[in-house]
C-alpha positions in Angstrom: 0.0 0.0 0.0 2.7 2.3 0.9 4.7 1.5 -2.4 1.6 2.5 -4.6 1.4 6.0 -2.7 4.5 6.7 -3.1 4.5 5.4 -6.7 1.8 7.9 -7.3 3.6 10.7 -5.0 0.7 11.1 -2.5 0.0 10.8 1.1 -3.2 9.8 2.9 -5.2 13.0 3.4 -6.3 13.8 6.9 -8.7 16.1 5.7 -10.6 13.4 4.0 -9.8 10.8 7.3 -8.2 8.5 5.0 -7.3 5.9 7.4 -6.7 2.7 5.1 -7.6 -1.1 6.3 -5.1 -3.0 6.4 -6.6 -6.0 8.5 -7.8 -8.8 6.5 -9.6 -10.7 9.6 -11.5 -7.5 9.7 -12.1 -7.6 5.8 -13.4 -11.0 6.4 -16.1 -10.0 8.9 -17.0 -7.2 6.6 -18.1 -9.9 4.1 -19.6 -12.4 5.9 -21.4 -9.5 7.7 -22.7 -9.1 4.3 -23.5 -12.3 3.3 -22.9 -11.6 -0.5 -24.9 -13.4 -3.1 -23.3 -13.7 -6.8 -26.3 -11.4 -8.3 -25.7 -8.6 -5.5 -24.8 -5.0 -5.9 -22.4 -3.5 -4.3 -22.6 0.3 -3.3 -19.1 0.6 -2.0 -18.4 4.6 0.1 -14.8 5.3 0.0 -13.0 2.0 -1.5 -9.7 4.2 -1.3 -7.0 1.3 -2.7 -9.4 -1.0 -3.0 -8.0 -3.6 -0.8 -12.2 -4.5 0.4 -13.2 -3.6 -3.7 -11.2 -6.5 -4.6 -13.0 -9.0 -2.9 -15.9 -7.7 -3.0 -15.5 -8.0 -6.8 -15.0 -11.6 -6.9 -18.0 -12.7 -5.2 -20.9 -10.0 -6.1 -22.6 -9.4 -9.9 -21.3 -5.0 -9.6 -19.5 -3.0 -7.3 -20.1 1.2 -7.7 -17.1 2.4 -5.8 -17.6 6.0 -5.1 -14.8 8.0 -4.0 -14.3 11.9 -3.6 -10.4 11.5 -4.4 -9.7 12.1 -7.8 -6.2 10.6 -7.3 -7.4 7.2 -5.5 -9.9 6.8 -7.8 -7.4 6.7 -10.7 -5.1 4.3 -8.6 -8.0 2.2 -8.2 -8.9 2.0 -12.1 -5.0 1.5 -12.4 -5.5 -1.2 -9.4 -8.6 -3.1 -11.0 -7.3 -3.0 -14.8 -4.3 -4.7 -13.4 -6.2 -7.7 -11.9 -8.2 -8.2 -14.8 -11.5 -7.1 -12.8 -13.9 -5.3 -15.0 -17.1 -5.9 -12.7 -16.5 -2.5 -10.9 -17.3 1.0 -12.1 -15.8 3.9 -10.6 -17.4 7.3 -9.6 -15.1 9.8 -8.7 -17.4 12.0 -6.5 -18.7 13.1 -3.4 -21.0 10.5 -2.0 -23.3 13.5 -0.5 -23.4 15.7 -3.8 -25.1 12.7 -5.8 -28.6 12.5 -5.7 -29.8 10.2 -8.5 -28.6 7.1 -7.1 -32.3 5.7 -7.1 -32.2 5.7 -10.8 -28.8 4.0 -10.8 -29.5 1.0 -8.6 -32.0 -1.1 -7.0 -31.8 -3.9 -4.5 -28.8 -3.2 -3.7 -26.3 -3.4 -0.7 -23.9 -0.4 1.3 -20.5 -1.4 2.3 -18.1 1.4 3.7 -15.4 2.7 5.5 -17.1 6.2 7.0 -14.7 9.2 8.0 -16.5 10.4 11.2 -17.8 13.4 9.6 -20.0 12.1 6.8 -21.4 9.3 9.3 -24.2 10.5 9.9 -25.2 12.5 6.5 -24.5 9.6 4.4 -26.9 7.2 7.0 -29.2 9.8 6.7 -29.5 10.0 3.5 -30.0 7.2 2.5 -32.2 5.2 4.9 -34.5 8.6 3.5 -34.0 8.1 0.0 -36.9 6.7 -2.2 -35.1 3.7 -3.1 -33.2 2.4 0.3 -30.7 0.2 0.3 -31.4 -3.7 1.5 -28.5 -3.5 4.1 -25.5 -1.5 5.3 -22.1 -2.6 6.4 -20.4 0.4 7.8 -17.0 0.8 9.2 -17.5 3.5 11.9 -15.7 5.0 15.0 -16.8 2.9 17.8 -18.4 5.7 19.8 -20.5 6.8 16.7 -21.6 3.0 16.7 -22.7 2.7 19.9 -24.8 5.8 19.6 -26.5 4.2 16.7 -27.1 1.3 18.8 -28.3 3.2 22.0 -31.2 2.0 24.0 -32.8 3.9 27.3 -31.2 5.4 29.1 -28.9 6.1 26.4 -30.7 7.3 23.9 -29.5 10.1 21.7 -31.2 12.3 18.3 -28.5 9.8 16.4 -29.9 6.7 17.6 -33.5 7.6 17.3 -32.4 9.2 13.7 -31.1 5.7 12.6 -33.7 3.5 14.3 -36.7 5.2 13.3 -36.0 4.0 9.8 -35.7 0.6 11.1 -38.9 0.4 13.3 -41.4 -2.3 11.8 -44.3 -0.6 10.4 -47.4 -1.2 12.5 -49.4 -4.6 11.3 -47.1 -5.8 9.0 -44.0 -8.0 8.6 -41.0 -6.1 8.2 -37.5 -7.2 7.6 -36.0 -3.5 9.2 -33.6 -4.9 12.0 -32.2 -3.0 14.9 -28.8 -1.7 14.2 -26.1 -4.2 15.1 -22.9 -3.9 16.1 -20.6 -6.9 14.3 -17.5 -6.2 15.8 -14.7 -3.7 17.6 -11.8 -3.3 15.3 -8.9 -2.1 16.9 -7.3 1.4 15.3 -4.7 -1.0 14.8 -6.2 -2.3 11.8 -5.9 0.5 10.0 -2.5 2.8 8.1 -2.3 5.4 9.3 -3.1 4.3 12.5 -6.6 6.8 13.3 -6.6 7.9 17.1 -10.3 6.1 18.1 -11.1 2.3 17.9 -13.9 1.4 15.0 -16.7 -0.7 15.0 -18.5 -2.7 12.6 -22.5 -2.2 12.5 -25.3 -3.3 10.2 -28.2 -2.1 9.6 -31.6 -3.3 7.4 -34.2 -0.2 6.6 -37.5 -1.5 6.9 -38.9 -4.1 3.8 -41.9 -1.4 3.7 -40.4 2.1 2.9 -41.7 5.0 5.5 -43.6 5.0 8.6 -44.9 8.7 7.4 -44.9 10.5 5.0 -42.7 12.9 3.8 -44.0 16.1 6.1 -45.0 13.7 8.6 -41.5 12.9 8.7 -40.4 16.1 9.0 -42.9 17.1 12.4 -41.7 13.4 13.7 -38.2 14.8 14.2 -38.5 18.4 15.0 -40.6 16.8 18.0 -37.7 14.4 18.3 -34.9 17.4 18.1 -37.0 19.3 20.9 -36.7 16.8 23.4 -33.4 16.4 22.8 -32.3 20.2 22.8 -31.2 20.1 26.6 -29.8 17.1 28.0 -30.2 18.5 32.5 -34.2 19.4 31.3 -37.2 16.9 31.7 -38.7 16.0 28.5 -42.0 18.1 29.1 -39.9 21.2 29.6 -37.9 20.9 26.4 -41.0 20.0 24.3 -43.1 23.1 26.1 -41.3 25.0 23.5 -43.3 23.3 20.6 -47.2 24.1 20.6 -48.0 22.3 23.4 -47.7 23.7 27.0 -45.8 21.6 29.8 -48.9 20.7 31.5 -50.5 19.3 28.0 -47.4 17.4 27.5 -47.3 15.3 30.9 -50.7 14.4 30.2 -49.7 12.9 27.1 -46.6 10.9 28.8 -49.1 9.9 31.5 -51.6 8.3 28.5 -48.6 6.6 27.2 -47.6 5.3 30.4 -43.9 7.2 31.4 -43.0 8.6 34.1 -43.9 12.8 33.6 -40.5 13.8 34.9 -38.7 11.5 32.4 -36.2 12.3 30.5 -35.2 12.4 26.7 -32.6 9.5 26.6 -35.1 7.1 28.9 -37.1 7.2 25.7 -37.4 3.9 23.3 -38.1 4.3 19.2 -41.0 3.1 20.3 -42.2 5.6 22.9 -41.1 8.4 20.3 -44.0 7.3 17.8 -46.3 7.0 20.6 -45.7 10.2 22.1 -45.7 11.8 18.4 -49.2 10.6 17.0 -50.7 11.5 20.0 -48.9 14.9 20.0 -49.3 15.2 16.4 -53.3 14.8 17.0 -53.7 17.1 19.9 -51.5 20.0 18.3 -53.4 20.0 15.1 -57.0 20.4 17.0 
């Protein structure tokens, strides 16, 4: 890896946290995490070298590699013409400037290796895109993973940002699945060596799309937001700067049986919805 840098006179770019793996236990839980068929599409986030594109090649039907470095994403033409791979198409752009990936694939899979600072954005977007992926495979730092994992009492706006997406719509079978973490990989794993450990997660959007629609969405988390907009404040108190007055809002904990003086982060996905559609029915009278 360093021999091709330096073959290409570059370094790896703090600025875009390019941290490389270089761990090929970890690589193999990344797969089988995956559990890639031979007609699977691979949206790979990042492939950098392509040391996970490689693989990932020989056992799917296409991998879209997408990465923001327009030098990397040369070396990884260079990489793949070399091996004789012609499965993989390479996009050199920014994963959150492209907006027509619905129209590009379908039934297809996320596997990356996320700098902290897109982490959340790229999640975002896509578990709200029109045409979700089946599954992701993220490589993540281990403290962003376990606040997409969070349950009460350590619920956070990430966690309930992920899991809502995830939540099995009411009445019906979904295959959404709570996000997972796979495994703790040590910063060891990865040239240069990053300052945090990372973590492994997965996470299936719901078989069924959205629980709301679109503006529904959109009240669901400003509600959401509000609770969470001062961590030392009771619930009631943060959300008494919504339409609703303290006193309306304990009522409604009351009817969905929690404690009045509870707090944002002893709140489950569940409770969320609960306390929205009754919020969102009393606010609109």
């Amino acid at each position: 890896m360093k021999e091709i840098l330096k073959k290409y006179g570059i370094k790896p770019s703090k600025r875009l946290g390019q941290n490389f793996l270089i761990d090929k236990n970890v690589l193999k839980k990344i797969i089988e995490a995956a559990e890639l068929k031979p007609d699977d599409i691979i949206l790979e986030i990042g492939p950098g070298l392509g040391i996970l594109t490689l693989e990932l090649a020989k056992k799917v039907k296409k991998v879209i590699a997408v990465e923001k470095d327009r030098t990397l994403s040369q070396i990884l033409k260079d990489v793949l013409k070399a091996e004789g791979i012609n499965n993989v198409e390479v996009i050199n752009k920014d994963i959150l400037q492209i907006s027509n990936f619905q129209f590009l694939i379908s039934n297809y899979k996320i596997i990356a290796n996320l700098p902290y600072y897109i982490t959340s954005p790229v999640i975002r977007k896509f578990l709200e895109s029109e045409s979700p992926p089946q599954e992701m495979i993220l490589m993540v730092q281990k403290e962003v993973a376990q606040r997409i994992c969070a349950k009460p009492p350590r619920m956070n706006l990430l966690a309930v940002a992920v899991q809502f997406y995830v939540h099995p719509v009411r009445n019906k079978i979904s295959n959404g699945a709570e996000p997972e973490i796979i495994s703790y990989v040590s910063r060891n794993s990865f040239w240069p060596q990053p300052k945090v450990d990372s973590a492994i997660i997965k996470i299936v959007p719901r078989v069924f799309g959205y629980l709301y629609p679109k503006t529904e969405t959109e009240r669901f988390f400003k509600l959401v937001k509000a609770g969470f907009s001062s961590k030392r404040k009771m619930l009631k108190n943060n959300l008494s700067s919504t339409s609703l007055e303290a006193r309306k809002i304990e009522k409604i904990l009351k009817e969905i049986g929690l404690n009045p003086k509870i707090r944002a982060e002893n709140l489950s996905i569940q409770d969320w919805i609960k306390l929205y559609e009754i919020y969102n029915q009393i606010s609109k009278k």
